[in-house]
C-alpha positions as CSV (number, residue, x, y, z in Angstrom):
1,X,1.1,-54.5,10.8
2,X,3.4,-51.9,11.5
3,X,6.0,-53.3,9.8
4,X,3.3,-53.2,6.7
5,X,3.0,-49.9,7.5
6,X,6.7,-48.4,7.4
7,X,7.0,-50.4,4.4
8,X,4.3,-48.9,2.4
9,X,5.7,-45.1,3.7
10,X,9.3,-46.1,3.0
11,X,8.2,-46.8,-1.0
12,X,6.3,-44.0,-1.0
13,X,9.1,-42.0,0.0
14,X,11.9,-43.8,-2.2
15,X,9.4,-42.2,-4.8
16,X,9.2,-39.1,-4.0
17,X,13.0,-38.5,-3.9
18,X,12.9,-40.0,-7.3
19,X,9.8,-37.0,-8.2
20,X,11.9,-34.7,-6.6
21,X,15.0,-35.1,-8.5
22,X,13.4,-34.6,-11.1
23,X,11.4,-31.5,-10.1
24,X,15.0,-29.9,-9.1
25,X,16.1,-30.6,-13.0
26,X,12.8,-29.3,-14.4
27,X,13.7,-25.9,-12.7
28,X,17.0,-25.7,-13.8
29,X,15.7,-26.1,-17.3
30,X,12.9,-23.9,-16.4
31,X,15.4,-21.2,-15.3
32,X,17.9,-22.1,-18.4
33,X,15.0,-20.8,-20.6
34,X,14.0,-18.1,-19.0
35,X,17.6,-16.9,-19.3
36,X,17.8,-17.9,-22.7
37,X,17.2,-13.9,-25.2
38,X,14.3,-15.9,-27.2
39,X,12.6,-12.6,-27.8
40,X,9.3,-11.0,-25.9
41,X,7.4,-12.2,-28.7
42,X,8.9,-15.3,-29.0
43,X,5.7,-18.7,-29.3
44,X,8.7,-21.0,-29.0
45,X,10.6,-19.9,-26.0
46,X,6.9,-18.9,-23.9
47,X,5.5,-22.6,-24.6
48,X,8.5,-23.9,-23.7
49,X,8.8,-22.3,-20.2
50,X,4.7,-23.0,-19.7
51,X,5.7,-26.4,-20.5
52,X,8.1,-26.5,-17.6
53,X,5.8,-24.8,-15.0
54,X,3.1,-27.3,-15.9
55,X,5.7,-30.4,-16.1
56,X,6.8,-29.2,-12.2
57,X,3.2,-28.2,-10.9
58,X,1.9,-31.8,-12.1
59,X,5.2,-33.4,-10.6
60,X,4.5,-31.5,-7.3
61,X,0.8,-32.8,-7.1
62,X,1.5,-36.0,-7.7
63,X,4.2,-36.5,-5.4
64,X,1.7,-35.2,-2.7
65,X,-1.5,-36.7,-3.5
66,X,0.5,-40.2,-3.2
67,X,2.7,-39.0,0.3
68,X,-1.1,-38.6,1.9
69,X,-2.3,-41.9,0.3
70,X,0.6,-43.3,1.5
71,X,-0.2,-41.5,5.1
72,X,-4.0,-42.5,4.7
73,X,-3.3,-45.9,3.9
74,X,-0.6,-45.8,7.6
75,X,-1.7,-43.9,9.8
76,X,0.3,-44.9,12.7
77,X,3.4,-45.6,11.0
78,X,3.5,-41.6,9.3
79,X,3.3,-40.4,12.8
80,X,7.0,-40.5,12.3
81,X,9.0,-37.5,11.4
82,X,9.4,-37.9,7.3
83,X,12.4,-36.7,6.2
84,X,12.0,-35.1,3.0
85,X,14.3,-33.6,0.0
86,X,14.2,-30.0,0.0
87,X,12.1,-28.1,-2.8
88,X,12.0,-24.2,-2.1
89,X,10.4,-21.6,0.1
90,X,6.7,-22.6,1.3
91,X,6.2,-19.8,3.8
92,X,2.5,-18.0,3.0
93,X,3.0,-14.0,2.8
94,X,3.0,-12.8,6.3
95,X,-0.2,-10.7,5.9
96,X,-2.0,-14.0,5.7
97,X,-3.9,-14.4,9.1
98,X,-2.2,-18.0,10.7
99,X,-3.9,-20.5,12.3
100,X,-2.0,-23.2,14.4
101,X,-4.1,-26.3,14.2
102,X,-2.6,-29.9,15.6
103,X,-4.4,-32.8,14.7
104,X,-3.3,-36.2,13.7
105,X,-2.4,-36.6,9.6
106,X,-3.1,-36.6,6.8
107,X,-5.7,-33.8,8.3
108,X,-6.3,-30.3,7.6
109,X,-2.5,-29.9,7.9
110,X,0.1,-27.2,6.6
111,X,0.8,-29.4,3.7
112,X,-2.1,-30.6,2.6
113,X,-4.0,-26.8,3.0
114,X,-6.7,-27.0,5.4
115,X,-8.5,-23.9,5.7
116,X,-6.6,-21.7,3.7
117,X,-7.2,-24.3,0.6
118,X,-11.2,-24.1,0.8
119,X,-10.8,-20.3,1.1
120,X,-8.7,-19.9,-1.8
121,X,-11.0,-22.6,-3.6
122,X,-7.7,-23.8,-5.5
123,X,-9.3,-26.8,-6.7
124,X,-12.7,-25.1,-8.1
125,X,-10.3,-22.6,-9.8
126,X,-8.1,-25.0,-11.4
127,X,-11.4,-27.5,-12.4
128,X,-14.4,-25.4,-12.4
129,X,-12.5,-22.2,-14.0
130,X,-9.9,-24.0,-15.7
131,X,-7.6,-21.8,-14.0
132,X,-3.7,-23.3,-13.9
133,X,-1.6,-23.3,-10.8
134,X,1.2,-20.7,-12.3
135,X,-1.9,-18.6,-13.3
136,X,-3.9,-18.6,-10.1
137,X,-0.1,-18.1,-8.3
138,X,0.0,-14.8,-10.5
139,X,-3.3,-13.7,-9.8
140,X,-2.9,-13.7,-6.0
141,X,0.5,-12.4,-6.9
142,X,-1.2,-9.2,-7.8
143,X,-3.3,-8.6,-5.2
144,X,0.1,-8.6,-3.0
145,X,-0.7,-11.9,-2.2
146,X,2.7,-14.5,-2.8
147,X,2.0,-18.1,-3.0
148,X,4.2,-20.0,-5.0
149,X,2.9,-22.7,-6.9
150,X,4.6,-25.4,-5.5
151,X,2.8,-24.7,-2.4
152,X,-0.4,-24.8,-4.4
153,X,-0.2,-27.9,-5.8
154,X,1.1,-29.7,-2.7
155,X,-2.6,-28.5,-1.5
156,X,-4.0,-29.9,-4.8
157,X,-2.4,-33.5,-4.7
158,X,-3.4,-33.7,-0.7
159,X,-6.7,-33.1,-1.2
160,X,-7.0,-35.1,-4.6
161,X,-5.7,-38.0,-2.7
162,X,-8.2,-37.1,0.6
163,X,-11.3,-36.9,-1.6
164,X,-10.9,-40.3,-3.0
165,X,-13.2,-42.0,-0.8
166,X,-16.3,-39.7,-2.5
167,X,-15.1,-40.8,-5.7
168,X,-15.7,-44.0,-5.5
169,X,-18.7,-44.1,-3.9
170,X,-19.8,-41.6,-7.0
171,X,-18.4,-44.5,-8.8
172,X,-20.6,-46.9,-7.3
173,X,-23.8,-44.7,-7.4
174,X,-23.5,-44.7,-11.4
175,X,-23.1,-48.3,-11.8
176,X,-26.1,-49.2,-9.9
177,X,-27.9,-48.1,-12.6
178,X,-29.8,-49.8,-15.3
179,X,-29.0,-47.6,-17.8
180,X,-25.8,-45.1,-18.6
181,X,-24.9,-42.5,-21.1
182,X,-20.9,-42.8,-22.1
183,X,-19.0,-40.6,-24.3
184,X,-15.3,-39.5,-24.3
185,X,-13.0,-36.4,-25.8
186,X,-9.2,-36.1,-26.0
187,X,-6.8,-34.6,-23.9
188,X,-3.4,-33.4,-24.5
189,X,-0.7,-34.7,-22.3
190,X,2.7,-33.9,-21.5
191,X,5.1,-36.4,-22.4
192,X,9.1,-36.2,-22.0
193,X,8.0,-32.0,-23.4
194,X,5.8,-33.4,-26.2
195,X,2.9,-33.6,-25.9
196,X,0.6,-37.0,-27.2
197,X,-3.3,-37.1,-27.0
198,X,-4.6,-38.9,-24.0
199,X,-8.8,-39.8,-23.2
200,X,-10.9,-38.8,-20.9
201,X,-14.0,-41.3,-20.3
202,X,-17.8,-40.2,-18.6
203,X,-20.2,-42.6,-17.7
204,X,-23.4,-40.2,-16.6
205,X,-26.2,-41.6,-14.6
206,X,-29.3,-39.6,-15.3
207,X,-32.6,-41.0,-15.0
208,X,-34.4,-37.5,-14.7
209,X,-35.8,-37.7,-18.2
210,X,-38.1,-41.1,-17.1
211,X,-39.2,-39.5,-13.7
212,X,-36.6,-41.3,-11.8
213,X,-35.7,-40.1,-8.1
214,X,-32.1,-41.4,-8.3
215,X,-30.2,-38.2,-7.9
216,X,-27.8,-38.0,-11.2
217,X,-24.0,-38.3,-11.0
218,X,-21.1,-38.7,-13.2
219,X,-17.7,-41.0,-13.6
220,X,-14.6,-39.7,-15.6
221,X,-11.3,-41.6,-16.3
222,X,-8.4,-40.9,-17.9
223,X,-6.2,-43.2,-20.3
224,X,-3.6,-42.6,-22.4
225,X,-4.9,-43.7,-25.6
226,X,-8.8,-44.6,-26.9
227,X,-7.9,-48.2,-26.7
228,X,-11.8,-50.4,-26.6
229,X,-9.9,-52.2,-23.9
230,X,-10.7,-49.3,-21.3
231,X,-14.2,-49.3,-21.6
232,X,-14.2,-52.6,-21.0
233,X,-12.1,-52.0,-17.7
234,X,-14.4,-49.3,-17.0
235,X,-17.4,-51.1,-17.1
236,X,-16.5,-54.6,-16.1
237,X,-19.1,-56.7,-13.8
238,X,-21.9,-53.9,-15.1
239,X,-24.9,-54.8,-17.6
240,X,-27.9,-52.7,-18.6
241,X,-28.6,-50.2,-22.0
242,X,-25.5,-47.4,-22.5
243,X,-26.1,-44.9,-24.9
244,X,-23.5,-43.9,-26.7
245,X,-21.7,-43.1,-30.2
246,X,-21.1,-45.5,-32.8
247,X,-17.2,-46.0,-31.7
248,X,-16.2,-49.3,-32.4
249,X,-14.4,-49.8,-29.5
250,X,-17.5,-50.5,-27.6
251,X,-18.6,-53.2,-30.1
252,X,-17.0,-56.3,-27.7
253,X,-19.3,-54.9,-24.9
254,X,-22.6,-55.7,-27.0
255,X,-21.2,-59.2,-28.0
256,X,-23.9,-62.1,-26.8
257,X,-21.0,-64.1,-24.6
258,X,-20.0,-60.9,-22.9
259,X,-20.1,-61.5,-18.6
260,X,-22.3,-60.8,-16.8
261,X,-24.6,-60.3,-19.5
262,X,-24.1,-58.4,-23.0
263,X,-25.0,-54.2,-22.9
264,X,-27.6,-53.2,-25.0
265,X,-26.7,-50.1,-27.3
266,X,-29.2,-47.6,-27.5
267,X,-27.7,-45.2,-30.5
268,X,-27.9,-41.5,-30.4
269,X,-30.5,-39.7,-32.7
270,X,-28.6,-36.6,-32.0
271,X,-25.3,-38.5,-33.9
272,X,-27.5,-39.3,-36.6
273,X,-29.4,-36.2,-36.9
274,X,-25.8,-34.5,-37.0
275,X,-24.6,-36.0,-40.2
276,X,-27.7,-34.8,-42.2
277,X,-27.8,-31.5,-40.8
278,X,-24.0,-30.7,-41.8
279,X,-25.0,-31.8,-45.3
280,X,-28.6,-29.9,-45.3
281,X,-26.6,-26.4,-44.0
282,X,-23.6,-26.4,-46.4
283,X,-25.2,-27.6,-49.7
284,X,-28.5,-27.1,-49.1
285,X,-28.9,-30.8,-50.2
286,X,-32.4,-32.1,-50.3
287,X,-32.4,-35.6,-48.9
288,X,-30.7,-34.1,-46.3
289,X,-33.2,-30.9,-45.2
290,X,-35.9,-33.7,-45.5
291,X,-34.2,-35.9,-42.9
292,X,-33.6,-33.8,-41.0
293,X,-37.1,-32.5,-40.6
294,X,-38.1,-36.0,-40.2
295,X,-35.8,-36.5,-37.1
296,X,-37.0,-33.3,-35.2
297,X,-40.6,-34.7,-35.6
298,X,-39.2,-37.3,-33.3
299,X,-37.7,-35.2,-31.0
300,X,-40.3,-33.1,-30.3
301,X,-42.2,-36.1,-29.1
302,X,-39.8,-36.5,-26.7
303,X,-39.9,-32.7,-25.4
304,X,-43.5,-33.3,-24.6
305,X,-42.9,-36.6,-22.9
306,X,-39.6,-35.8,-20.7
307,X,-40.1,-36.5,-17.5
308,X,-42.6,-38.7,-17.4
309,X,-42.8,-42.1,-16.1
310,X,-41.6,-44.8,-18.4
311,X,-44.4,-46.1,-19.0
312,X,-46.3,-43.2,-20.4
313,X,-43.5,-42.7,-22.6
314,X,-43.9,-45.8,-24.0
315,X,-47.3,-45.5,-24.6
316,X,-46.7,-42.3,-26.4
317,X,-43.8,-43.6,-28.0
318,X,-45.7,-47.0,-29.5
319,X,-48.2,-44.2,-30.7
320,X,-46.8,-41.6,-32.0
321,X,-43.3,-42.2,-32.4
322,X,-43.1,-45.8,-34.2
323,X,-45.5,-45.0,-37.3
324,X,-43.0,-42.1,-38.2
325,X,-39.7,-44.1,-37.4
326,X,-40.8,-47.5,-40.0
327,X,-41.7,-44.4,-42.4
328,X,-38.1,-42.5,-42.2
329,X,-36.4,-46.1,-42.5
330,X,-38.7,-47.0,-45.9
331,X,-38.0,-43.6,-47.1
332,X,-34.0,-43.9,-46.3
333,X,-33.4,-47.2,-47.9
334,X,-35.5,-45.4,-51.0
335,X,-33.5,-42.5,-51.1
336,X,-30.1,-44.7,-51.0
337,X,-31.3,-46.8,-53.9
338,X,-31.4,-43.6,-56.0
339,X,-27.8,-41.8,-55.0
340,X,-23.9,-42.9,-55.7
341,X,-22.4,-45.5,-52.9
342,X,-20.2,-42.9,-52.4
343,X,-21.7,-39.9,-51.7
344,X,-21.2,-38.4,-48.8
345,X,-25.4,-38.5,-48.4
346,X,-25.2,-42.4,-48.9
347,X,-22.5,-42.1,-45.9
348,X,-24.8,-40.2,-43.8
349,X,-27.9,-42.3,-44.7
350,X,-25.5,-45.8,-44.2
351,X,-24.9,-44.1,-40.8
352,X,-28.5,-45.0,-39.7
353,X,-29.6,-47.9,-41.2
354,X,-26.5,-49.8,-40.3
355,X,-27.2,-49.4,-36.9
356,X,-31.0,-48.9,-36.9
357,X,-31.8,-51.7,-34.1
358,X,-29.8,-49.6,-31.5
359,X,-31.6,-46.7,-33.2
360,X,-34.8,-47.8,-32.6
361,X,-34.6,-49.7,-29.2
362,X,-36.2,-46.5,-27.6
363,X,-39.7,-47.2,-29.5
364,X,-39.3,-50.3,-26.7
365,X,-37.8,-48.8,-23.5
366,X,-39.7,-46.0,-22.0
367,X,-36.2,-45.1,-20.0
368,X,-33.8,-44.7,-23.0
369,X,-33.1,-41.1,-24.7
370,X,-33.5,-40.4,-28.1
371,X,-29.9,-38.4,-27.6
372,X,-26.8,-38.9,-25.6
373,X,-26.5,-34.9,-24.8
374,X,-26.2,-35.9,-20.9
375,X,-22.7,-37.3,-21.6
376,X,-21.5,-34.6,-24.2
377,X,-22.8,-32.0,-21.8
378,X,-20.5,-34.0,-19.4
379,X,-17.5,-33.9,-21.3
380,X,-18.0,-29.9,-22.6
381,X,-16.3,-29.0,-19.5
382,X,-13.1,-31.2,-20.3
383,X,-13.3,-29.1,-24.1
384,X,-13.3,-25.9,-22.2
385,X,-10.2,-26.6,-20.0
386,X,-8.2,-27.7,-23.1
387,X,-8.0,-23.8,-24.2
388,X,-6.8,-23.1,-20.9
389,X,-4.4,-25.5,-19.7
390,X,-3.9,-26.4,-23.2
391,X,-2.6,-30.0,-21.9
392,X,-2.3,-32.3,-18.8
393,X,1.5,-32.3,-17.2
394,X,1.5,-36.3,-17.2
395,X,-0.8,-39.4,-17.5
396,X,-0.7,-38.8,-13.4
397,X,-2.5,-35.5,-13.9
398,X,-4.9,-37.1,-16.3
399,X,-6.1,-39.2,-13.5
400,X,-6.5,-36.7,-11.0
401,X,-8.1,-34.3,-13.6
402,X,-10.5,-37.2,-14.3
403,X,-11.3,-37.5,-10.3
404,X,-11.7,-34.0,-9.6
405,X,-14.0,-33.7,-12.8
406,X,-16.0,-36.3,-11.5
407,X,-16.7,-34.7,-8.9
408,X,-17.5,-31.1,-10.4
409,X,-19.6,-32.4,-12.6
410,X,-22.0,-35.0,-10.2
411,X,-22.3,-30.9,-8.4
412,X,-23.6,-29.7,-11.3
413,X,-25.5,-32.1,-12.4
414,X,-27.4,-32.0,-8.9
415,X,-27.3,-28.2,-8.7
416,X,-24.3,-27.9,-6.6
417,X,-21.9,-25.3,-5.9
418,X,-18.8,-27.3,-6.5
419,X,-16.4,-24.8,-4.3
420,X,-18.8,-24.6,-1.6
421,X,-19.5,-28.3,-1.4
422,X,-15.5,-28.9,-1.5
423,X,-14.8,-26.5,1.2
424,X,-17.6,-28.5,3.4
425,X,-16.1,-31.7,2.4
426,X,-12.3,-30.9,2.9
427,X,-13.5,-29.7,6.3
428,X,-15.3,-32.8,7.8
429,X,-13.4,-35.7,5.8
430,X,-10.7,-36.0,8.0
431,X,-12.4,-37.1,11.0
432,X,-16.0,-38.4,8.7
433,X,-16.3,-42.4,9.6
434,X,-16.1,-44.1,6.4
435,X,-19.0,-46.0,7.3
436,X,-20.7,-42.7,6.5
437,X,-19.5,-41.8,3.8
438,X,-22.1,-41.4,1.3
439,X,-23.7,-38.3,4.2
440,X,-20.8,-36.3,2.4
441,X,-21.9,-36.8,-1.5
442,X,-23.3,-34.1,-3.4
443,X,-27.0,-34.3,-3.3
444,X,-27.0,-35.6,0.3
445,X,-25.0,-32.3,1.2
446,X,-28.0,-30.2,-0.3
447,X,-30.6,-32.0,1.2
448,X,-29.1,-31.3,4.5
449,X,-28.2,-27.9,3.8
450,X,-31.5,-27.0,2.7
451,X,-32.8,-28.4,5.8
452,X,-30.4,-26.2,8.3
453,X,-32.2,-23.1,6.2
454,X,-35.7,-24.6,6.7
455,X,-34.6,-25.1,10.3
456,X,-33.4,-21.1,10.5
């Protein structure tokens, strides 16, 4: 066992000399530009050095979220001293108040950021603001605070690697349930100093809408292209409805000799609604306004009956709902009879009817959506980091971006404070029995939170 042990630390070492030899060239490039007379005003020469500082902040996270997986995974064996390449001055300012603490790793350690880290709320910042590491180093910078960012984003990568554990019991929580919305956006990513467009992936349980107690949570990946073989990674041994797009890449998970069991699609009105209204707004076009006002009858059904139990909703829908759905579908296959193949309306109307049995599988399922807004609202968060941190320093970061999203979002979703429920959760996790771990999630957090202030 040991020997399995000092193995595992040994390769996860060999690695890192490799990372760091490659952070030391990154610098000398990085200071190579920054020598180089491109000009104040110069785009080229200031994306090249962000490129850099992103490139060597991403290298530096990596290389210590997998030295504390590696010290997770080994416990006894990283007892040992670990000798390590050298990589610049960590020391914190010296007006930063110093706290000895000795405990066994990978705990609230020097490296890995202990209390300073859920003061600082570096992960928040870098998630939840969409705040880089060279841009939060700057902002403590001016407030005479000096923390370079190398130390920064060995705190990052330590606590990315620590918080696993939540992750995956997120990860579980969302596949227990019957029914999922999915979506996914693009990411920029660093490659070789180009950059290529990566994916990130949610899968959102929410059964709010239906009445359902299930507290709602949310599952991101990352991959490096939009590839239908990662949704079927992602959601491999899981069956029930997911709403979704009309992406093709999905199609092979609707199939009838799909394992365990085919999904059901349940399409999104919202999609649907989307084309017409484009058309209706920019040329005013007829068919168009007409759908469009057909659609909204539908959804303000459903503003009426959100919430409710599925069975009411069902009711209402087989009511109210189904009468005006056979008449839109009578009155689009009229309207496309009338107009060119090829016009974009026909493309818009095609939209619909070629999918209209995952379209109308709600008039049958009280717990289906009409829309898949829980999963874009997911992913709106991913949209707003892009204009911040413009790209991801590797298809490593991607990961980690998708794990720390995942947990942001499940905060939010559950009304949260992400940054205080990280500080709580960086604080107990190292000596939390794993047996326990699902005390530490999200929602359990605020139900025992709120019951300390009840307490008071």
């Amino acid at each position: 066992m040991i020997l399995a042990q000092r193995a595992m630390l040994a390769e996860a070492r060999s690695e890192a000399k490799v990372r760091a030899l490659e952070i030391e060239r990154l610098k000398l490039m990085l200071a190579k530009a920054r020598r180089e007379k491109f000009g104040q005003s110069s785009e080229r020469g200031k994306q090249l050095i962000e490129q850099l500082e992103l490139a060597i902040s991403d290298l530096e996270e990596t290389q210590a979220e997998e030295e504390t997986k590696a010290e997770i995974a080994a416990p006894a064996a990283a007892k040992e001293k670990r000798a390590r390449a050298p990589r610049g001055p960590r020391k914190l300012p010296d007006n930063l108040p110093v706290e000895r603490i000795v405990e066994p790793a990978p705990c609230a350690c020097g490296k890995c950021g202990g209390v300073r880290l859920r003061k600082l709320g570096i992960l928040a910042s870098k998630f939840l603001l969409h705040q880089p590491l060279n841009r939060q180093s700057a902002t403590y910078a001016r407030e005479g605070v000096e923390i370079d960012v190398s130390t920064l984003a060995d705190w990052v990568g330590a606590s990315v690697a620590t918080l696993d554990p939540i992750v995956q019991a997120i990860r579980t929580h969302v596949f227990r349930g019957e029914r999922i919305h999915a979506d996914d956006t693009t990411v920029p990513v660093l490659a070789k100093l180009k950059t290529i467009t990566g994916r990130i992936w949610t899968y959102v349980r929410d059964d709010r809408p239906f009445g359902g107690k299930v507290p709602p949570a949310a599952i991101f990946y990352y991959s490096r292209t939009r590839a239908g073989e990662y949704p079927r990674a992602h959601l491999a041994g899981w069956a029930g409805i997911m709403q979704a797009d009309a992406y093709a890449g999905y199609n092979e998970l609707y199939e009838a000799r799909r394992r365990p069991a085919p999904i059901q699609e349940a399409a999104c009105w919202a999609h649907g609604r989307r084309k017409f209204f484009e058309l209706a707004k920019l040329a005013k076009a007829p068919i168009a306004c007409e759908a469009v006002r057909r659609i909204d009858e539908l959804f303000e059904i459903e503003r009426e009956i959100n919430g409710r139990a599925p069975e009411q909703r069902l009711a209402v829908r087989q009511e109210r709902s189904k009468p005006l759905v056979a008449a839109l579908e009578a009155w689009l296959r009229e309207q496309r009879d009338r107009i060119s193949a090829k016009s974009e309306i026909a493309k818009a109307i095609n939209y619909s009817l070629n999918r209209w049995a995952a379209f109308t599988r709600f008039l049958d399922d009280g717990r289906i959506c009409l829309s898949n807004n829980a999963a874009e609202r997911a992913v709106r968060g991913v949209a707003i980091g892009r204009g911040n941190w413009t790209f991801c320093g590797s298809d490593a970061g991607g990961h980690r971006a998708a794990a720390v999203y995942t947990l942001v979002e499940t905060c939010k979703l559950n009304d949260v404070d992400p940054q205080a429920w990280l500080a709580y959760v960086l604080a107990k996790l190292p000596d939390h029995p794993a047996k326990r771990i699902d005390e530490l999630l999200p929602w359990n957090w605020k139900a025992s939170q709120q019951a300390i202030a009840e307490a008071a």
